[in-house]
N, CA, C and O atoms as a Tripos MOL2 file, in Angstrom:
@<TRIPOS>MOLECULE
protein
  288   287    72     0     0
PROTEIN
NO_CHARGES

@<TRIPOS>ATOM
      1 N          24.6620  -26.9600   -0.4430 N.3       1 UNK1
      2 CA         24.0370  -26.0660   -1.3930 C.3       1 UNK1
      3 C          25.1400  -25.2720   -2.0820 C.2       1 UNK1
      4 O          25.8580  -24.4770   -1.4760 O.2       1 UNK1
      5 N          25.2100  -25.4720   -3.0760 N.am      2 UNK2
      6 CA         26.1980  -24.5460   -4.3520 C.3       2 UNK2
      7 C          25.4260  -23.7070   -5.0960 C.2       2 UNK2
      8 O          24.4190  -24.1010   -5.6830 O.2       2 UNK2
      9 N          25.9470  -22.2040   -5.1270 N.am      3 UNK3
     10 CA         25.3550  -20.9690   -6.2960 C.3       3 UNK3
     11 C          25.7330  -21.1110   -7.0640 C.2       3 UNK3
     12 O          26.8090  -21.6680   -6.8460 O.2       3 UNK3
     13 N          25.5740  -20.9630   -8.1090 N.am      4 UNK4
     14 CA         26.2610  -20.8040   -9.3750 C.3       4 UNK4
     15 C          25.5350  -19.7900  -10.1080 C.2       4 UNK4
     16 O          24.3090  -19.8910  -10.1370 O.2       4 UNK4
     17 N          26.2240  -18.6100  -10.8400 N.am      5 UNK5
     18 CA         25.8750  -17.4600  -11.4540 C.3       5 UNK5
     19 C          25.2860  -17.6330  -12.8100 C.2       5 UNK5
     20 O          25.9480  -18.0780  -13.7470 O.2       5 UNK5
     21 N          24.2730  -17.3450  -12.8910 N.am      6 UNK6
     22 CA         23.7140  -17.1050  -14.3920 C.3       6 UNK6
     23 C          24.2960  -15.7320  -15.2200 C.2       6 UNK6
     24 O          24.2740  -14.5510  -14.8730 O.2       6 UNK6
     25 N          24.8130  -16.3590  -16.4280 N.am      7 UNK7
     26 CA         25.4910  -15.4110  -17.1300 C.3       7 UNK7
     27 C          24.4940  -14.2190  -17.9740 C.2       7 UNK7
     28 O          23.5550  -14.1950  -18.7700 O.2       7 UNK7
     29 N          25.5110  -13.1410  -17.1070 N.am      8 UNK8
     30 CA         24.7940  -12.0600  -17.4670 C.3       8 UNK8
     31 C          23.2550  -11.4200  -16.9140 C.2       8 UNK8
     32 O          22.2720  -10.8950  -17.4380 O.2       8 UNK8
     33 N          23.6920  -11.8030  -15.5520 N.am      9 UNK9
     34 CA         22.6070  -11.7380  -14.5660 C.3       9 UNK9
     35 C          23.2720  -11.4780  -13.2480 C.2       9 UNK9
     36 O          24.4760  -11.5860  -13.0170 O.2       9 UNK9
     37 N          22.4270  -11.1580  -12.5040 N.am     10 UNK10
     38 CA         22.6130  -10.6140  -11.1780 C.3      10 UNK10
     39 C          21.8590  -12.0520  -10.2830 C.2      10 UNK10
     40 O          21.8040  -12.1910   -9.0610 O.2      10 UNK10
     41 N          21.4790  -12.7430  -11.0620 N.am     11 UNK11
     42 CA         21.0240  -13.9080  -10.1300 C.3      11 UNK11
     43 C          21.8590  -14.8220  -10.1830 C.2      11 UNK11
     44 O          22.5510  -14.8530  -11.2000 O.2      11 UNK11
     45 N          22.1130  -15.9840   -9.0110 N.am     12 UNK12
     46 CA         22.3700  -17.2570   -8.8580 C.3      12 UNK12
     47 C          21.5980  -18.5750   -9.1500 C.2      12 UNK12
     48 O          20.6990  -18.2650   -9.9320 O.2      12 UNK12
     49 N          21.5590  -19.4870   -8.9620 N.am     13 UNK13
     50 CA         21.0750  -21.0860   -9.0600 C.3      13 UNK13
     51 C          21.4600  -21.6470   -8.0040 C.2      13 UNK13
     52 O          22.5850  -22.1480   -8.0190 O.2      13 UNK13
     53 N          20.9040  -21.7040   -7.1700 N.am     14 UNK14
     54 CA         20.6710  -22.9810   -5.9730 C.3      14 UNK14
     55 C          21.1100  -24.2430   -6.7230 C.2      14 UNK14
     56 O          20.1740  -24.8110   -7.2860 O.2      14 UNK14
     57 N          22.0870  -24.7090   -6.8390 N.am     15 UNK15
     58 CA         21.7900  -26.3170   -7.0880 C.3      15 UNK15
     59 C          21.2650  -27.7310   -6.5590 C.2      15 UNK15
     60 O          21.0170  -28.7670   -7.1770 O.2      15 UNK15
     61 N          21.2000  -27.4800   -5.4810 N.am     16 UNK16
     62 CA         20.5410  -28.5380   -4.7170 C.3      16 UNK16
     63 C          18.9380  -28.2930   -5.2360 C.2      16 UNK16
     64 O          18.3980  -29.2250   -5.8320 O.2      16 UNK16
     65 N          18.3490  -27.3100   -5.0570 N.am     17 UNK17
     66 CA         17.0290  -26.6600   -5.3080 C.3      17 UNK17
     67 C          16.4850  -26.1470   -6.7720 C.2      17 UNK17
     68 O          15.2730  -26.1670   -6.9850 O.2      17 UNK17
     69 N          17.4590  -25.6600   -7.8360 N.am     18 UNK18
     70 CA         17.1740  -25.1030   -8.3410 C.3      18 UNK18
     71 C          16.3760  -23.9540   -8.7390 C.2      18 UNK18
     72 O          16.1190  -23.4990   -9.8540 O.2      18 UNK18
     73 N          15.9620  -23.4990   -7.2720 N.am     19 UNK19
     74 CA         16.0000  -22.3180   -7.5440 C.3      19 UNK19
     75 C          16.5400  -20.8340   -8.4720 C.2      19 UNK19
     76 O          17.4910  -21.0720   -9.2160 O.2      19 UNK19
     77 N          16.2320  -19.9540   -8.4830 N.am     20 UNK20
     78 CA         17.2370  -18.8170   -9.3680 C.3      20 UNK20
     79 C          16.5560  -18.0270   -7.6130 C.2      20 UNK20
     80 O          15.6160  -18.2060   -6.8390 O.2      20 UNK20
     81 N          17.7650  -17.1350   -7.7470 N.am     21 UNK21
     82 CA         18.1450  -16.1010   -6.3100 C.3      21 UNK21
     83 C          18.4150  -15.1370   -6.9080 C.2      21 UNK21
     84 O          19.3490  -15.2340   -7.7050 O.2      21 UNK21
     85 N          17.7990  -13.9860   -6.7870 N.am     22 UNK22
     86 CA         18.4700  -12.3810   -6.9920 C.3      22 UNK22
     87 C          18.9610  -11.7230   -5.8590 C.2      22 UNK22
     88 O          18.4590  -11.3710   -4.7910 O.2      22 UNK22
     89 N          20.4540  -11.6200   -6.5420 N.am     23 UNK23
     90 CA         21.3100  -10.8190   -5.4680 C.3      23 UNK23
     91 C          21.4230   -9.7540   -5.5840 C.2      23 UNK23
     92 O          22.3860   -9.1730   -5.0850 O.2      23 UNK23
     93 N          20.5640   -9.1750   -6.2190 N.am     24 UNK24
     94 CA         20.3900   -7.3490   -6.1750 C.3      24 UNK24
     95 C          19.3940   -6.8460   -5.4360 C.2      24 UNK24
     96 O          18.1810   -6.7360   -5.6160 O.2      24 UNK24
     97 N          20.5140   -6.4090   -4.1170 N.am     25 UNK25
     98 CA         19.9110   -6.1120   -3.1270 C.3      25 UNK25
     99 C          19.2620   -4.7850   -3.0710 C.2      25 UNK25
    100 O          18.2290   -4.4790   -2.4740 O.2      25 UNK25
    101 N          19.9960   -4.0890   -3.7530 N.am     26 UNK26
    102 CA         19.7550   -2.4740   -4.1150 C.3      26 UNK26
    103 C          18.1520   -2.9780   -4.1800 C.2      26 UNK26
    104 O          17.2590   -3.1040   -3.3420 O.2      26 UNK26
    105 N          18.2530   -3.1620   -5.3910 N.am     27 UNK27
    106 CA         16.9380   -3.6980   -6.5160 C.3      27 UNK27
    107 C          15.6810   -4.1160   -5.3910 C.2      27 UNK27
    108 O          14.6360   -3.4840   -5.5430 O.2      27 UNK27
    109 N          15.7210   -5.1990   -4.2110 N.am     28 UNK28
    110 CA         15.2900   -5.7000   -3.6440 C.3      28 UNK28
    111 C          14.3420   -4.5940   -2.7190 C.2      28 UNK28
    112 O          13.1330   -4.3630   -2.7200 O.2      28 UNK28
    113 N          15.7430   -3.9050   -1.7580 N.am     29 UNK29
    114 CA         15.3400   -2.6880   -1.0840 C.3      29 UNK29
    115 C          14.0790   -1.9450   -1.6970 C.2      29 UNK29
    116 O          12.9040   -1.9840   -1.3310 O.2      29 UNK29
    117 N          14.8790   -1.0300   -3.0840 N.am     30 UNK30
    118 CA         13.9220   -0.2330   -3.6310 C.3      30 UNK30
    119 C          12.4450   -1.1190   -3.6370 C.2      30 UNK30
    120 O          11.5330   -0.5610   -3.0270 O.2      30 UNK30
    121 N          12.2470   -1.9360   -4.0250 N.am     31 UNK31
    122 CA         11.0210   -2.3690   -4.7440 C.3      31 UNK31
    123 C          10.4600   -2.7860   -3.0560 C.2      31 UNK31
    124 O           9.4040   -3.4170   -3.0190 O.2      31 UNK31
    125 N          11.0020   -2.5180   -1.9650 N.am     32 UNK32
    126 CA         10.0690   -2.6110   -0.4230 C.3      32 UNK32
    127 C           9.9610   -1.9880   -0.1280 C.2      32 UNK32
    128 O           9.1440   -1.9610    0.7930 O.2      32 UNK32
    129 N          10.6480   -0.6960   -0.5340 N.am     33 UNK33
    130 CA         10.6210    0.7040   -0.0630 C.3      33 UNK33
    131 C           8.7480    1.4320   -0.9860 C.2      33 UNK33
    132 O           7.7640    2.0230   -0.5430 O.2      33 UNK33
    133 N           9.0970    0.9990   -2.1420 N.am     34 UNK34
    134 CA          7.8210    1.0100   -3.2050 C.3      34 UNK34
    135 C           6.6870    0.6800   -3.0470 C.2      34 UNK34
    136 O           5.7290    1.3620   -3.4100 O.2      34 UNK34
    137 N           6.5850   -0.7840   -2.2930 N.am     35 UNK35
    138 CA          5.2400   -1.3180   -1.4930 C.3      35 UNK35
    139 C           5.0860   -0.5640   -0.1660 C.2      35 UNK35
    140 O           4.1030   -0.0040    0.3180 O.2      35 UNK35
    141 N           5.9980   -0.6700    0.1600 N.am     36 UNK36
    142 CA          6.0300    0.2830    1.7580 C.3      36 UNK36
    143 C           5.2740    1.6430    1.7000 C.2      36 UNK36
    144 O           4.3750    1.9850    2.4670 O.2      36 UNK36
    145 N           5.9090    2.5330    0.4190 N.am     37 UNK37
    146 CA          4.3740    4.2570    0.2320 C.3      37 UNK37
    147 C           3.6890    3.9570   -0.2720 C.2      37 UNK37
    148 O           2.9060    4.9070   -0.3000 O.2      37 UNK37
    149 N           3.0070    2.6330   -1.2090 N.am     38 UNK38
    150 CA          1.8350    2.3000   -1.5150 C.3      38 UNK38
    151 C           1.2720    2.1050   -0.7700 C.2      38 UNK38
    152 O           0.2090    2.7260   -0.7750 O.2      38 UNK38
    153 N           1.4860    1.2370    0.2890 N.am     39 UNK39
    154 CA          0.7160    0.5890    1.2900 C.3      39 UNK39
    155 C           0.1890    1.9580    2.1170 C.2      39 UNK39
    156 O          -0.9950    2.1210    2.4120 O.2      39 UNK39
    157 N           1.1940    2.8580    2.4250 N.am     40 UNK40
    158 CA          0.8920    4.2630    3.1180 C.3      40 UNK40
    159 C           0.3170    5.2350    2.7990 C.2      40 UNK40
    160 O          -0.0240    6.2100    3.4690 O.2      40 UNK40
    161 N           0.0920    4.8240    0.9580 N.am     41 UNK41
    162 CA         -0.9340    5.7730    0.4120 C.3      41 UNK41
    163 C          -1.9460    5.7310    0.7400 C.2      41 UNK41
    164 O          -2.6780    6.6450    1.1190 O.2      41 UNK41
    165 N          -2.2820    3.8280    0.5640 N.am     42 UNK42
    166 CA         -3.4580    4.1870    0.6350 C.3      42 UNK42
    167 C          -4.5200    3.7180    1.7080 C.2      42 UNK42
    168 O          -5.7410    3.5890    1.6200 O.2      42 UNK42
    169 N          -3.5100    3.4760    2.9030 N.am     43 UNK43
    170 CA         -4.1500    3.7200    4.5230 C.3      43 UNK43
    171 C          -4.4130    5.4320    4.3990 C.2      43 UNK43
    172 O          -5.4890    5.7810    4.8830 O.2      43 UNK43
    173 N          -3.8340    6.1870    3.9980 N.am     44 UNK44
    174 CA         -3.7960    7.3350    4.1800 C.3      44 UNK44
    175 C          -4.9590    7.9570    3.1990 C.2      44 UNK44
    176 O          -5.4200    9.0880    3.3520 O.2      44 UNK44
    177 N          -5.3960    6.9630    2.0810 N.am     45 UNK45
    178 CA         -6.5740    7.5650    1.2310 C.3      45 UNK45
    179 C          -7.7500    6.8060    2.2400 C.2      45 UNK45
    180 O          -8.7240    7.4260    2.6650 O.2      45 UNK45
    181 N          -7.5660    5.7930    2.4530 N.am     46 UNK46
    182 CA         -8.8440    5.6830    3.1890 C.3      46 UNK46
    183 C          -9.1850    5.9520    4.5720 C.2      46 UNK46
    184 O         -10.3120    5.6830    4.9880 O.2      46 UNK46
    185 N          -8.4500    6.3740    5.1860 N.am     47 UNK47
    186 CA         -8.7300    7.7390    6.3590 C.3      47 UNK47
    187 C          -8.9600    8.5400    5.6480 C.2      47 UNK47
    188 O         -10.0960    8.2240    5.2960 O.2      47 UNK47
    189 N          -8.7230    9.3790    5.1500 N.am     48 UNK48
    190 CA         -9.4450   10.5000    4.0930 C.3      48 UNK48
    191 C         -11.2900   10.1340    3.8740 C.2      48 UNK48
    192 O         -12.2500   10.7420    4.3460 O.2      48 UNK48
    193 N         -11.2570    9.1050    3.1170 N.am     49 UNK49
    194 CA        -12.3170    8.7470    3.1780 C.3      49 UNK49
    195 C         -13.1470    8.4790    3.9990 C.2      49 UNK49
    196 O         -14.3190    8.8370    3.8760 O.2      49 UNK49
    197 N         -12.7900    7.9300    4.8040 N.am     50 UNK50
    198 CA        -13.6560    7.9710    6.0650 C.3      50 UNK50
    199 C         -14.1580    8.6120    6.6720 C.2      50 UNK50
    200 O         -15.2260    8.4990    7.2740 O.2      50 UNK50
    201 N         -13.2110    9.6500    6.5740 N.am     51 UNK51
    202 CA        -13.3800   11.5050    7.7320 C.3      51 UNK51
    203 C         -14.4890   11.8010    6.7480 C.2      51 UNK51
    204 O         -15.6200   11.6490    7.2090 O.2      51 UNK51
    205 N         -14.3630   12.3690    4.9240 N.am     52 UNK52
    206 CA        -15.1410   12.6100    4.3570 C.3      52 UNK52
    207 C         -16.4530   11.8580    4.4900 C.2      52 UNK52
    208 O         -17.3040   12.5200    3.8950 O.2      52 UNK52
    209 N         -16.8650   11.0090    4.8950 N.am     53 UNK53
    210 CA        -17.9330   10.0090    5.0380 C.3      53 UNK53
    211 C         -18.9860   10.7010    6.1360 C.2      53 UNK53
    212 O         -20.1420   11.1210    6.1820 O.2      53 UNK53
    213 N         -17.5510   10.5030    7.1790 N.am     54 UNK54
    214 CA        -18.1360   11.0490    8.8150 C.3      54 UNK54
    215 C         -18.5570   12.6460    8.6150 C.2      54 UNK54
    216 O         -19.3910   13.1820    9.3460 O.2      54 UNK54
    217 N         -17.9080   13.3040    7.5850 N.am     55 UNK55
    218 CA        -17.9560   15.0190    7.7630 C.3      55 UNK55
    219 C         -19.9800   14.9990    6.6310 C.2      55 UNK55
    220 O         -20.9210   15.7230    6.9580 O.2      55 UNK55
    221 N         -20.0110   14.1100    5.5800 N.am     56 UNK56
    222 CA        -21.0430   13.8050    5.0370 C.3      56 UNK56
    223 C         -22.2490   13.6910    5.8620 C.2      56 UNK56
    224 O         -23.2290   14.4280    5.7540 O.2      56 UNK56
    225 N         -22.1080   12.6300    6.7720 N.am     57 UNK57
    226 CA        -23.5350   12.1640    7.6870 C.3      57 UNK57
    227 C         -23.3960   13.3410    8.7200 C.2      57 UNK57
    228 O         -24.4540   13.8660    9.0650 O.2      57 UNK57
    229 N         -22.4980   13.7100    9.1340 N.am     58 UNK58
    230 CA        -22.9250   14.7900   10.3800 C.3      58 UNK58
    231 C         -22.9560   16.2570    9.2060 C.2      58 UNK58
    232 O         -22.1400   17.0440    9.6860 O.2      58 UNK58
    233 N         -23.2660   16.5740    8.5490 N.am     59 UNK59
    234 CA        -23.7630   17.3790    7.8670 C.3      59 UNK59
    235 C         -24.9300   17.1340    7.2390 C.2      59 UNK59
    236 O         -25.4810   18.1920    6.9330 O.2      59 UNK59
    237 N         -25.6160   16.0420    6.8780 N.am     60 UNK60
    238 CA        -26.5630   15.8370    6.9500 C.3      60 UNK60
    239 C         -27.4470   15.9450    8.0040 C.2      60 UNK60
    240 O         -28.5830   16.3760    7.8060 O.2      60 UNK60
    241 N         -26.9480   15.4970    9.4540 N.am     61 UNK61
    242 CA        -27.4430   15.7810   10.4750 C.3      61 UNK61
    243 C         -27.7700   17.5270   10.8670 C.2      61 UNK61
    244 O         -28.6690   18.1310   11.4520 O.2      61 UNK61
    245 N         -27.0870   17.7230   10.5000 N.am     62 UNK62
    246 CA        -27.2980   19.1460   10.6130 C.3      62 UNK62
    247 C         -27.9610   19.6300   10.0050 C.2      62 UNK62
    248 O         -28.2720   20.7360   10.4480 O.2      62 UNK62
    249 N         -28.4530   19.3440    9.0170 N.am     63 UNK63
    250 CA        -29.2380   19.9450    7.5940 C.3      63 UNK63
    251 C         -30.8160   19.6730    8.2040 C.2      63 UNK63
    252 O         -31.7860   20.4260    8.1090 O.2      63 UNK63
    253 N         -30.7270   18.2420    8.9070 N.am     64 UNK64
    254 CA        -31.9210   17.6890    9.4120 C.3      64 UNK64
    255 C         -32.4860   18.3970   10.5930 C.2      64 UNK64
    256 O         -33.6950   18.4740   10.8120 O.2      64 UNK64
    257 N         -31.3480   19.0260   11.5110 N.am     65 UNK65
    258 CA        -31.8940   19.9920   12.6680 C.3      65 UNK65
    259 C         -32.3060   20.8910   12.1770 C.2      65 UNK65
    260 O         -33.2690   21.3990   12.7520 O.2      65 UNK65
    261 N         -31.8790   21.4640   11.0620 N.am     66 UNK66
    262 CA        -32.4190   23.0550   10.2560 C.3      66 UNK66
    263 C         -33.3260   23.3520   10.0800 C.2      66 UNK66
    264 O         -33.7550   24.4070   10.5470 O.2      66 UNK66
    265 N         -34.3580   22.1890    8.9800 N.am     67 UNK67
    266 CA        -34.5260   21.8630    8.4750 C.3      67 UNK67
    267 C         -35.9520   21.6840   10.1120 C.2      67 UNK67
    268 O         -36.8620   22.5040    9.9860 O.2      67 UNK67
    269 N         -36.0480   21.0060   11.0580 N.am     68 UNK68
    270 CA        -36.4150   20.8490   12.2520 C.3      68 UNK68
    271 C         -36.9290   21.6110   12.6730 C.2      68 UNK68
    272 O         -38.1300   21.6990   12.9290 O.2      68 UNK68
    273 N         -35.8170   22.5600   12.8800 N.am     69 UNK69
    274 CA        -36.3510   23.7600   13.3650 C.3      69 UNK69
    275 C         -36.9220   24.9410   12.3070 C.2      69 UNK69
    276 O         -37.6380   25.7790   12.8570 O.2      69 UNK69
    277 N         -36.7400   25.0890   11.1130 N.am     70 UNK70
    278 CA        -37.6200   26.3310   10.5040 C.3      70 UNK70
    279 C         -39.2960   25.7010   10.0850 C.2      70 UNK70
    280 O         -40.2120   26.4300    9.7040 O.2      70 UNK70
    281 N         -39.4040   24.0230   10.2900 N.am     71 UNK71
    282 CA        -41.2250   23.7930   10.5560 C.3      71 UNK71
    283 C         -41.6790   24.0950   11.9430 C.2      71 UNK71
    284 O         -42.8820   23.9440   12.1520 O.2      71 UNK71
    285 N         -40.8460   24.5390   13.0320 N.am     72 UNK72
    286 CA        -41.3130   24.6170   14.4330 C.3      72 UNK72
    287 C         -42.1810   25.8750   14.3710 C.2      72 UNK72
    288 O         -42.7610   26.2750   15.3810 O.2      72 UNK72
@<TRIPOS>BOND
     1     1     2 1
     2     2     3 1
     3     3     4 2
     4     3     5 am
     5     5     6 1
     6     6     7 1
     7     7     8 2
     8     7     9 am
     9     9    10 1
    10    10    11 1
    11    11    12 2
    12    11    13 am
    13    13    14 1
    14    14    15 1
    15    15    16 2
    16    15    17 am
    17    17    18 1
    18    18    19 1
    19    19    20 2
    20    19    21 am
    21    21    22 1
    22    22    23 1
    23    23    24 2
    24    23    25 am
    25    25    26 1
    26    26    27 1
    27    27    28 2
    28    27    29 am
    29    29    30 1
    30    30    31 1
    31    31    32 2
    32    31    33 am
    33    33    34 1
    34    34    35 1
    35    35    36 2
    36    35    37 am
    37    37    38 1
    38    38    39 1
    39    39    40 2
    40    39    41 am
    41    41    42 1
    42    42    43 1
    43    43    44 2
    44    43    45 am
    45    45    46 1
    46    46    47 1
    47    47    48 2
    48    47    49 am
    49    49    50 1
    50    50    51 1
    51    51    52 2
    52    51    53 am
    53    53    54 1
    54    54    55 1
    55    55    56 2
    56    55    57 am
    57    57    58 1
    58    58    59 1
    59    59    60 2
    60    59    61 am
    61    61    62 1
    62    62    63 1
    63    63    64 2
    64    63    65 am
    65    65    66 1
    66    66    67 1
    67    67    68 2
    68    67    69 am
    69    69    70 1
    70    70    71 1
    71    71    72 2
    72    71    73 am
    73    73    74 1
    74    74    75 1
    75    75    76 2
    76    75    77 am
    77    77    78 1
    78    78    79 1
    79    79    80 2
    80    79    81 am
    81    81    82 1
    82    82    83 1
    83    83    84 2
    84    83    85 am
    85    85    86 1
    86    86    87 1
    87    87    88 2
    88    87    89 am
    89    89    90 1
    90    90    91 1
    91    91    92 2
    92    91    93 am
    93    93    94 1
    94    94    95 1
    95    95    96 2
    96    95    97 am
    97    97    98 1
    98    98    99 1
    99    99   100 2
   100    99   101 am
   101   101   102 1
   102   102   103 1
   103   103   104 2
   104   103   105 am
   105   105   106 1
   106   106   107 1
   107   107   108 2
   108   107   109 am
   109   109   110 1
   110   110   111 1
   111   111   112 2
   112   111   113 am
   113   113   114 1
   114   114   115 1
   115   115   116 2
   116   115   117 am
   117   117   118 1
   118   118   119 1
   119   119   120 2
   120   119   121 am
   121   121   122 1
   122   122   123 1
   123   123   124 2
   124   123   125 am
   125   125   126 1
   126   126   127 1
   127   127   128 2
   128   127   129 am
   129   129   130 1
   130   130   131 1
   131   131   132 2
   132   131   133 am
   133   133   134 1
   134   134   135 1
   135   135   136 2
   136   135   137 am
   137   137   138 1
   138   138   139 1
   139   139   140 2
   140   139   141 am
   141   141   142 1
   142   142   143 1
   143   143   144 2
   144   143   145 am
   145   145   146 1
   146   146   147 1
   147   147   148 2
   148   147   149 am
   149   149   150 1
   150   150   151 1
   151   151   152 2
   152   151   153 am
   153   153   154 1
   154   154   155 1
   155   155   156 2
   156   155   157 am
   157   157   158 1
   158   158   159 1
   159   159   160 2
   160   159   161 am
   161   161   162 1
   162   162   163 1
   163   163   164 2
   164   163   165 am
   165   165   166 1
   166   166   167 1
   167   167   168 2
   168   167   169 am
   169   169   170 1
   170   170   171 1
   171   171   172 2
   172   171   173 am
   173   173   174 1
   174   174   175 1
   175   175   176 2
   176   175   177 am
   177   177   178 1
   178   178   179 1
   179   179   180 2
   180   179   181 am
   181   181   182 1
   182   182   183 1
   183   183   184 2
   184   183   185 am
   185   185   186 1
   186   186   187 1
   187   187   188 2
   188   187   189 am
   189   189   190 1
   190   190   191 1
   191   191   192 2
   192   191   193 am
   193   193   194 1
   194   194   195 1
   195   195   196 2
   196   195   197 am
   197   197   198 1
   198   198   199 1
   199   199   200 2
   200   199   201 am
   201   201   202 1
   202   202   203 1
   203   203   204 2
   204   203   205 am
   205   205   206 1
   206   206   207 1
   207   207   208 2
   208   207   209 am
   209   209   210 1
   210   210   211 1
   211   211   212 2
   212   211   213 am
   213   213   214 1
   214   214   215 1
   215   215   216 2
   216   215   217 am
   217   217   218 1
   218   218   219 1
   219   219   220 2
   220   219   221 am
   221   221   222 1
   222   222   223 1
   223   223   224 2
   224   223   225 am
   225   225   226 1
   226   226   227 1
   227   227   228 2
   228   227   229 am
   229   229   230 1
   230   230   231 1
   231   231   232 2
   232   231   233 am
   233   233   234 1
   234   234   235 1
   235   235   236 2
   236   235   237 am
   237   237   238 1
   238   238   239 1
   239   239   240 2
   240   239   241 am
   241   241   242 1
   242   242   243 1
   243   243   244 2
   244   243   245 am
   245   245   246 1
   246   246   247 1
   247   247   248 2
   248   247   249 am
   249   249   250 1
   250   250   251 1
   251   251   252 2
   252   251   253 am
   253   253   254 1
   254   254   255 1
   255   255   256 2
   256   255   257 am
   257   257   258 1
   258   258   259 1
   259   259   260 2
   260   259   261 am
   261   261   262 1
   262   262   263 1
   263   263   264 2
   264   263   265 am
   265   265   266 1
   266   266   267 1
   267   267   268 2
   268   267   269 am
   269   269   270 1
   270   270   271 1
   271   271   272 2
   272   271   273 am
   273   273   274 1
   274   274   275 1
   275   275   276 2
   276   275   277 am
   277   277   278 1
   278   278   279 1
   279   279   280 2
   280   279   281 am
   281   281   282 1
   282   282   283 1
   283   283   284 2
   284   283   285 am
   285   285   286 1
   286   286   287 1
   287   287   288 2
@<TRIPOS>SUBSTRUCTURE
     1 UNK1         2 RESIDUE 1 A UNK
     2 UNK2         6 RESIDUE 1 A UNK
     3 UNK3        10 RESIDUE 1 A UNK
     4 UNK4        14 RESIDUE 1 A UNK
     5 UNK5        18 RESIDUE 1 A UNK
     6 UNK6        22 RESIDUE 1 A UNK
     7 UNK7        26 RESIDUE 1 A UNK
     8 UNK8        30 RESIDUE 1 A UNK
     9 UNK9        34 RESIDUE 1 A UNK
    10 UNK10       38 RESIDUE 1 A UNK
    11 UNK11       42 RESIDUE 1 A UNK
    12 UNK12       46 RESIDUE 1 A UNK
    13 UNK13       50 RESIDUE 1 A UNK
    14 UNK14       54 RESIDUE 1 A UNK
    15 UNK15       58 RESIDUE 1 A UNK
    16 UNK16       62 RESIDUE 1 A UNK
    17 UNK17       66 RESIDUE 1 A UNK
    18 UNK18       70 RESIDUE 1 A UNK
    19 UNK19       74 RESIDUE 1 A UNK
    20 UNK20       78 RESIDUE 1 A UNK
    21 UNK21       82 RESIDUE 1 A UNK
    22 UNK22       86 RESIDUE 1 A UNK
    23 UNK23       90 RESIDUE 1 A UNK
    24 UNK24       94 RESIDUE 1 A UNK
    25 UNK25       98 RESIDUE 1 A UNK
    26 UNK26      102 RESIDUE 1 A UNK
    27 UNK27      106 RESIDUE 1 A UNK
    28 UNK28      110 RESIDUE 1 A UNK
    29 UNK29      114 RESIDUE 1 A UNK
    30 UNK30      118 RESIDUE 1 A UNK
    31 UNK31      122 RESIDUE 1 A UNK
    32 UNK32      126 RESIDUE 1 A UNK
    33 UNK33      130 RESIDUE 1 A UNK
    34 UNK34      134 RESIDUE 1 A UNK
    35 UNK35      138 RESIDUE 1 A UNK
    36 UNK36      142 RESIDUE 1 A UNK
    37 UNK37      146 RESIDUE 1 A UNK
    38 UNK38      150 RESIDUE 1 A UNK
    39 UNK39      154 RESIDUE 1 A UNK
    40 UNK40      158 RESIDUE 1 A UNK
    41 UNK41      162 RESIDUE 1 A UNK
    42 UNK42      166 RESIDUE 1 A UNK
    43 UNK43      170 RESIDUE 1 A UNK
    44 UNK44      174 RESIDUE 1 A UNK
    45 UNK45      178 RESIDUE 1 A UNK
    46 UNK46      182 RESIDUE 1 A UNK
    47 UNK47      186 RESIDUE 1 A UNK
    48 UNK48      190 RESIDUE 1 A UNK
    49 UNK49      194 RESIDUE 1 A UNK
    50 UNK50      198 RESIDUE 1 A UNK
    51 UNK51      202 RESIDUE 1 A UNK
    52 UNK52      206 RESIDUE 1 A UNK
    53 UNK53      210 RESIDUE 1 A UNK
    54 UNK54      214 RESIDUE 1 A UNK
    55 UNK55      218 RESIDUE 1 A UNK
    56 UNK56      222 RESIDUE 1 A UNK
    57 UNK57      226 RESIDUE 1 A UNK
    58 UNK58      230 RESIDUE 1 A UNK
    59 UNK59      234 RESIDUE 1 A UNK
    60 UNK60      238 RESIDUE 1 A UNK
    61 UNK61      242 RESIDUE 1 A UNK
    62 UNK62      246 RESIDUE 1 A UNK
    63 UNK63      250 RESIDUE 1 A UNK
    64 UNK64      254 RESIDUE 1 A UNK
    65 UNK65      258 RESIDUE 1 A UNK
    66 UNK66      262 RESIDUE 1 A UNK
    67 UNK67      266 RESIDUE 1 A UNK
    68 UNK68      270 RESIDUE 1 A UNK
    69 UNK69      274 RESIDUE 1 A UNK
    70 UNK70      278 RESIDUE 1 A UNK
    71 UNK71      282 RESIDUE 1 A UNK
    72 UNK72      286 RESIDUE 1 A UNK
């Protein structure tokens, strides 16, 4: 397998494969680092949501004991 540089690029060419390879690793990092707090956003929005869901029905529940008790 031989690289060979595309001019005026940060990528290579596989020649056996022809592939193109980016060797900008910087570049690489950042953009996993990027999916990585997306992904953490939005586990973190939907726990949010959820709690809000759970804090919804047990407040309803409660509304329903009230509600229970002032026809008693």
């Amino acid at each position: 397998m031989a690289l060979v540089k595309v001019v005026d690029s940060l990528l290579v060419r596989d020649t056996y494969s022809g592939a193109l390879i980016n060797q900008d690793y910087a570049a690489r990092d950042e953009y996993q680092a990027k999916v990585r707090m997306i992904t953490n956003q939005k586990t973190e929005i939907n726990k949010v949501n959820s709690e809000i869901n759970q804090i919804k029905s047990e407040l309803a529940e409660i509304k329903d004991l009230m509600l229970q008790l002032l026809h008693k």
